[in-house]
Structure formats: C-alpha cells, structure tokens
N, C-alpha and C positions, 0 to 999 in steps of 0.2 A: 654547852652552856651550863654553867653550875653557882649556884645561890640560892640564898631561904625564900619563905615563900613571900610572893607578893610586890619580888624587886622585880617581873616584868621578864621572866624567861618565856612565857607562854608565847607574849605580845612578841617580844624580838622574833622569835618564831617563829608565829602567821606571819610578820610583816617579811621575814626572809622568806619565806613560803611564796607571798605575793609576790616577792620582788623576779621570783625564779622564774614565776608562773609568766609573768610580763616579758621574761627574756629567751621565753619559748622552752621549758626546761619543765618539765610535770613534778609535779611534788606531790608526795603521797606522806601524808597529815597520820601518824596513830598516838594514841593517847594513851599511855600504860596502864589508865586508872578503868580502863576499860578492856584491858586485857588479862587473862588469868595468866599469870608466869609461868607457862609451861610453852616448849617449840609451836606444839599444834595448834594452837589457839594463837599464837604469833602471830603461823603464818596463813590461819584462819581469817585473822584480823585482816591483813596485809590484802590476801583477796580478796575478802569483802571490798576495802577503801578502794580497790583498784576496780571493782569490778567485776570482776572476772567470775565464772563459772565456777561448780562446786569441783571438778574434774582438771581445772587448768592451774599449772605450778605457777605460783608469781615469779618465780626467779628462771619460768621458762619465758614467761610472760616479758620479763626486761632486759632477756638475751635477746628475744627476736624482735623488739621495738630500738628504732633506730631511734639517735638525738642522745642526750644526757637527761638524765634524771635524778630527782630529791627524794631522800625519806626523812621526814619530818617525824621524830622520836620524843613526845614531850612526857614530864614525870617519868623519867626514867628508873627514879629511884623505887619504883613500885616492881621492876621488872629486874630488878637482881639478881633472882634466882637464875635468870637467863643470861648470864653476861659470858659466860665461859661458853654456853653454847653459841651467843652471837656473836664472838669474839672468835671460835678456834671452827665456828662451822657453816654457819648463816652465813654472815659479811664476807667472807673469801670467795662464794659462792654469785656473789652480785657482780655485774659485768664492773669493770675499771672504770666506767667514768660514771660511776654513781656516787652518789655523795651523801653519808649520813651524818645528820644531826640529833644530836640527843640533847636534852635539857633535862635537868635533875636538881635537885638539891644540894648533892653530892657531886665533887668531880668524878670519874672513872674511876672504879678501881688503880690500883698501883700496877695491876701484871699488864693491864692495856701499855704504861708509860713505859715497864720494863721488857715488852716483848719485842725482838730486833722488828720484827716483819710490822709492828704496830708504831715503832715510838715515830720515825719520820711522816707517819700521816695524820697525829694528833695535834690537834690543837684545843686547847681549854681555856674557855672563856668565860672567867668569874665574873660575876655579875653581884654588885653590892648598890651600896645605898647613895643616892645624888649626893654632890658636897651643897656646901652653901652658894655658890653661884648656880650650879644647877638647878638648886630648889628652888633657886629665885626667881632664876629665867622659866621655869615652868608654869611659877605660879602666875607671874605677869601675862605669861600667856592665855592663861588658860583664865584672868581677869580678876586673879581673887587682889582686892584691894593693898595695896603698897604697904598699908602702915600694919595690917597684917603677919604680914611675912615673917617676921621675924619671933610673932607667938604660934605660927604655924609649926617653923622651923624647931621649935623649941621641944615640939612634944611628936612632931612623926622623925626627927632625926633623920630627913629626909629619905624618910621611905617611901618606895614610888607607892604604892599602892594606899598607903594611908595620905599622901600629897594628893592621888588625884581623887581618894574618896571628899578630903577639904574642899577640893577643890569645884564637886559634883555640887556640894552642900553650899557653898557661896553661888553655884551658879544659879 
C-alpha cells in the first residue's frame, strides 16, 4: 500500500489485520516508526509483537506454527535502510504461506518490481484521495449536512483524513 499521509493506509491495514484475524489467520501488526532500521531491532521487534522469548527465532517460531499467517508492515518508508536485507534475506526465510504487507508513502523500491523471484508476487496498491462521489457518500454518512458538502469538498480535495477530521467537528 503506497500514498501520502493521511489517505488512510494505516486504517486499510488494521482493517485487513482484522479481517485476517476473523478468518483464523494471525497477523503480527509492526510499526517502522517504532523500529530503528537495522536487521536486529527488526527482528527484535517481530518477537516482541509475537511474544515470544528473548532466545526464540520468530522465523523459527512461524516454521513450526501451523495455519497461515500476516505481517502487518506499516510506515514502511522509515525502514528503507532495510529493504535489500528484507528483500534478499528476511522474506525468503518465512515459510510460503505467509503474507506481507507493507504500507508506505512510497511504493517499493524498483529492484523489488525488477527482481525475477519478486516481480510475480507484487502487488502495489496506490492509495489516493476520494473523488467527489466518494466524498460525498462519506460525508452523508458520516451526517455532515448536504448543503455542506460541496464547501467541504472544496478545501480538503477529498482527503480522507481532512473529510473525516470535518467530519469529527460537525459531529
């Protein structure tokens, strides 16, 4: 997931997070702006969110737990300096049916799209700003007055994050 801040990567996120958790599928949530960009502290983090002991590897941890599982990667863009090591060292290392998401600012790197063993298991998913039915159907929702709408629309250019601050402030 890749977009500026505020269009709602986080949200999509926990809500994919939930959705996985509900279909019996564990998701383990790390936050980049809470880790220092180096491997250790990665996989520091990783145990921590999972749990686990100062002594036990997470990636020995999700060889021997059966079922599929989520890593939830948000502000990725903070964790760059690690991309060539999660990309040529970490990720190859997680059993096949694990599945990660990252959300950033930025899309991936280009070597991610151009590496053979990477480009068929990418998917990137830009995230931008609601159109005007969007905006609209939101605001309705969310009960900010009709005649509204269209001075709302005017100044957050349907940005989610300024729509649903509007939106806080009407409620």
């Amino acid at each position: 997931l890749c977009g500026p801040g505020g269009v709602g990567k986080t949200t999509l996120l926990k809500e994919f997070g939930y959705l996985t958790e509900s279909a019996g599928m564990p998701a383990i949530y790390l936050d980049g702006r809470n880790i220092e960009p180096a491997p250790e502290s990665f996989v520091a983090a990783l145990r921590i969110t999972m749990g686990l002991a100062a002594d036990v590897s997470p990636l020995e941890a999700m060889g021997g737990a059966a079922g599929r599982r989520v890593i939830l990667i948000d502000t990725y863009e903070v964790l760059a300096p690690l991309d060539n090591w999660l990309r040529e060292d970490f990720l190859p290392e997680l059993p096949d049916d694990t599945l990660v998401v990252c959300a950033g600012r930025r899309p991936l790197a280009a070597t991610w799209r151009s590496d053979a063993g990477w480009e068929g298991l990418i998917r990137v998913l830009p995230l931008r700003n609601l159109n005007p039915d969007e905006s609209r159907a939101y605001l309705s929702r969310r009960e900010v007055p009709l005649e509204q709408h269209e001075e709302v629309l005017a100044f957050t250019h349907g940005h989610p994050l300024a729509l649903s601050l509007v939106a806080d402030v009407f409620a």
